[in-house]
C-alpha positions as CSV (number, residue, x, y, z in Angstrom):
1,X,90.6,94.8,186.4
2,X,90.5,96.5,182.6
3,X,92.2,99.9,182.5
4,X,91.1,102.0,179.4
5,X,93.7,103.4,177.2
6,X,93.0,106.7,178.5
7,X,93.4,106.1,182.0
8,X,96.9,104.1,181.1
9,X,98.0,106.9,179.9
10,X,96.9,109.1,182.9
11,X,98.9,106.8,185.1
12,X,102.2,106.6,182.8
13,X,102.1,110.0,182.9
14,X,101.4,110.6,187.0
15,X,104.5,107.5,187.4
16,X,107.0,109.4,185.3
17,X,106.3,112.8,186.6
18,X,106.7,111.7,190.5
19,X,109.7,109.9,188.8
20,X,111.2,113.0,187.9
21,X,110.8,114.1,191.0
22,X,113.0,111.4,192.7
23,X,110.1,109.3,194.0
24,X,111.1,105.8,194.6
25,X,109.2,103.2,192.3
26,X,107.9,101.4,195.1
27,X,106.4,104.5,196.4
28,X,104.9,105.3,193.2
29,X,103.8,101.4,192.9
30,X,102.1,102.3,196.0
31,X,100.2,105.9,195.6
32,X,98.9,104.7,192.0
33,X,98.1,100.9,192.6
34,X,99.8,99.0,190.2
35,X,102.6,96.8,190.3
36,X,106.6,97.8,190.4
37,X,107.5,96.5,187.3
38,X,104.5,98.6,185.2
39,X,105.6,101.6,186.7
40,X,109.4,100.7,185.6
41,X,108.1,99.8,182.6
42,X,105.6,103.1,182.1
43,X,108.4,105.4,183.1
44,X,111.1,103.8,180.5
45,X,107.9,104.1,177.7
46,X,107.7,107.7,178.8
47,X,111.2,108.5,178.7
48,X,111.7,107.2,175.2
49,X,108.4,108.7,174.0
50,X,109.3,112.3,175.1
51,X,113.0,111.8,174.4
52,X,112.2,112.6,170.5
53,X,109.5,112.2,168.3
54,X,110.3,110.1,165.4
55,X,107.6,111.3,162.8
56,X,108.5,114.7,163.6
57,X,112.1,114.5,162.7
58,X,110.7,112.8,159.7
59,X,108.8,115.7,158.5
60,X,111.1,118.2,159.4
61,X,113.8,116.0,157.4
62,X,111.4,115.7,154.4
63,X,110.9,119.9,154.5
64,X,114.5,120.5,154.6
65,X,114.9,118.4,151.5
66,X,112.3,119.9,149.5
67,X,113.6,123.4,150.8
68,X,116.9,122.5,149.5
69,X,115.8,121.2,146.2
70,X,113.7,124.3,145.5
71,X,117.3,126.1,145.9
72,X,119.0,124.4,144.0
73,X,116.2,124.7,141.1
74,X,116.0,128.6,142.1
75,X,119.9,129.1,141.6
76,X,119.6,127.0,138.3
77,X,117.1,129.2,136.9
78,X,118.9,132.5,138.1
79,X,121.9,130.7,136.5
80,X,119.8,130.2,133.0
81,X,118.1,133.5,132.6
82,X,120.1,135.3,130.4
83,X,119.9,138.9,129.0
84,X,120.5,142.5,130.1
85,X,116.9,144.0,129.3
86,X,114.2,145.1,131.5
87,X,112.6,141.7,131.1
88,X,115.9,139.3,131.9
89,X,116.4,142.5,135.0
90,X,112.8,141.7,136.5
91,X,113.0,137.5,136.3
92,X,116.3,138.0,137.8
93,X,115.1,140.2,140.5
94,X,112.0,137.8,141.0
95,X,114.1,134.9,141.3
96,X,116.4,136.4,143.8
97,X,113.3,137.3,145.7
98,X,111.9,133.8,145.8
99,X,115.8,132.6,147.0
100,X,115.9,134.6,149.3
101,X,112.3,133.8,151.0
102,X,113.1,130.2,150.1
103,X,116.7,129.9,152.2
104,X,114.6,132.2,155.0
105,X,112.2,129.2,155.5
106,X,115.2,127.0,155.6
107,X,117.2,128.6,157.9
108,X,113.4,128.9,160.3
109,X,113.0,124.8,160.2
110,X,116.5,124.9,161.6
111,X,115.0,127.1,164.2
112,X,117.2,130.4,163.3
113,X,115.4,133.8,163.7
114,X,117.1,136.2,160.9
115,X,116.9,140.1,161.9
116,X,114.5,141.6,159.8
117,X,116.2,143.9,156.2
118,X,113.2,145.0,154.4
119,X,113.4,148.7,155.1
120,X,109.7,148.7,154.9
121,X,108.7,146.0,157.8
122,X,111.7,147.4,159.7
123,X,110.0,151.1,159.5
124,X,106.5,149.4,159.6
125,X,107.7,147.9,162.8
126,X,109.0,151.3,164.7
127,X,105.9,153.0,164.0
128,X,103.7,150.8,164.9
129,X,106.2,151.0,167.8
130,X,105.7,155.0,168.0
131,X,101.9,154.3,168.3
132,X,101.5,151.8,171.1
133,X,103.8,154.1,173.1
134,X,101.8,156.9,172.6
135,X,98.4,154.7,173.0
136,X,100.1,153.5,176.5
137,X,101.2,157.2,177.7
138,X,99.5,159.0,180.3
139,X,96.7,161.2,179.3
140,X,97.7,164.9,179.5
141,X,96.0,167.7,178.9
142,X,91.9,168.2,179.0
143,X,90.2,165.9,181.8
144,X,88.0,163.0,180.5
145,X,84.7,163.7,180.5
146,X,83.6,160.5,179.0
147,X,80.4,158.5,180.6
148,X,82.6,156.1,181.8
149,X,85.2,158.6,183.5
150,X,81.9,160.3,185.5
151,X,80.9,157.0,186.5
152,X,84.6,155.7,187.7
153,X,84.9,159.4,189.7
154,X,81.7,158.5,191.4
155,X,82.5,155.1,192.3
156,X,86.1,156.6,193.5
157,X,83.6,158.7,196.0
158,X,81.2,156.4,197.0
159,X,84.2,153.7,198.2
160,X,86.0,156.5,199.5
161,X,82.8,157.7,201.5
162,X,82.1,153.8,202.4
163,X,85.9,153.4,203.8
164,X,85.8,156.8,205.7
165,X,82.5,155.1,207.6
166,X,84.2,152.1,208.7
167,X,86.6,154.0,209.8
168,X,85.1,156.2,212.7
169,X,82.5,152.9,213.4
170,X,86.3,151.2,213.9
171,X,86.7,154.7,216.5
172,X,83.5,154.5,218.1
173,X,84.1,150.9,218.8
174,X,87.5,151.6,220.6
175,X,86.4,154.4,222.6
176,X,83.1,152.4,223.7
177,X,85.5,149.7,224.6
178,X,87.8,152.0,226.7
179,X,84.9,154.0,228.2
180,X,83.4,150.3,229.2
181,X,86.8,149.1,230.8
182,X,87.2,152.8,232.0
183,X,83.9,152.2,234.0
184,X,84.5,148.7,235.3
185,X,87.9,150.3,236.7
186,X,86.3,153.1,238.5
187,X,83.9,150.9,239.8
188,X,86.2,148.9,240.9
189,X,88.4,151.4,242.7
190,X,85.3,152.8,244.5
191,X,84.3,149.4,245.7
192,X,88.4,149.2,246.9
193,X,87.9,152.6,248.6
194,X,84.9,151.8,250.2
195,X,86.8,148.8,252.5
């Protein structure tokens, strides 16, 4: 019998979840309908495949080195620009800028979040903030009259009306039933009497 790629995967998969679950190989052997020593052998492919991936590491190694070499070319530059004028002031102050976005996409490969500093996002941030707060409050004041609203208030009274119905039908139907049981006891006491 030819299993597909596809499916082989489906089944390395299913063998090294119940695996994790502490099902015994033979068991798994059994429930998926291969052999013992595929499933020993899909569960240790599985293990090593989700353990790490190798081309990953690989890229995040190569970003990390261009990263650092742009610093290091950055700081050089900073080092080279020379002068006190408005000119020199700006490059410097552009260079900084581009070091400092340039180590903040180094230190996010490494997976560290840095607090935010620009007084602007940071004030950008709490007003946006304000605004979802007030967008999420509880209308006060004048009643909505939208279309909408009218159309939610009827449907309030219409379920409202429909649940106060079932209710006395529920009432009728209990005082039918004890009226019925009622009667079936009197009758039977006057048949009792009548002895």
């Amino acid at each position: 019998m030819s299993v597909s790629p596809a499916e082989r995967d489906s089944l390395r998969e299913r063998a090294f979840a119940m695996a994790m679950q502490k099902v015994p190989y033979r068991e798994i052997a059994r429930q998926l309908n291969i052999n013992k020593s595929t499933v020993v052998e899909y569960v240790r492919t599985e293990r090593q495949r989700r353990s790490h991936d190798r081309d990953a590491e690989a890229a995040i190694r190569d970003v990390v080195a261009v990263l650092r070499t742009s610093l290091q070319d950055l700081f050089e530059q900073l080092r080279e620009t020379q002068g006190t004028g408005p000119h020199a002031t700006y490059a410097k102050a552009r260079i900084g800028e581009t070091i400092r976005r340039t180590a903040c996409d180094l230190a996010l490969v490494y997976g560290v979040t840095l607090p935010k500093i620009d007084g602007e996002e940071i004030a950008l941030d709490r007003l946006m903030e304000m605004v979802q707060n007030e967008v999420d409050a509880p209308t006060t004041g004048y009643p909505d009259v939208s279309e909408l609203a009218a159309y939610d208030r009827y449907i309030e009274e219409v379920d409202a009306n429909l649940r106060e119905y079932k209710q006395r039908k529920q009432e009728v139907k209990r005082e039918d039933r004890f009226t019925h049981w009622k009667e079936i006891l009197d009758s039977h006491d006057d048949y009792a009497e009548g002895y």
